[in-house]
C-alpha positions, 0 to 999 in steps of 0.5 A: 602256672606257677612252674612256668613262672619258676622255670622262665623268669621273663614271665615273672618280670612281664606278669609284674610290669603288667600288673603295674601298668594295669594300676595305672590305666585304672587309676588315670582317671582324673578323680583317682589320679589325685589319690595314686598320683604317688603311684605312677612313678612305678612306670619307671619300674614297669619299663625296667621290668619290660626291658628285663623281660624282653632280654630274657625271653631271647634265645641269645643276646645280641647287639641288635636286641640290646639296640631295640631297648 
């Protein structure tokens, strides 16, 4: 697995915006939400990732995929 991390970096930029929008599921509870509230303000970050990850993993960039973002 890591290999395919290694050759396809949108992969890598995926896993990360998954594992920070995963923390955020299981810490929206409203008692958890008090201690981690610092830690949504990572979506920003995960959009970011998702936006990357969504870029690389076409073929070939064109105005329509950049419109899509």
């Amino acid at each position: 697995m890591t290999h395919a991390i290694h050759e396809h970096l949108f992969i890598a930029f995926g896993l990360i915006a998954f594992l920070i929008l995963t923390m955020m599921a299981v810490t929206s509870w409203a008692f958890l939400y008090k201690r981690f509230a610092s830690w949504h303000k990572l979506f920003y970050l995960a959009m970011v990732f998702v936006m990357i990850h969504f870029l690389l993993a076409q073929k070939s960039i064109s105005f329509e995929y950049i419109v899509y973002i």
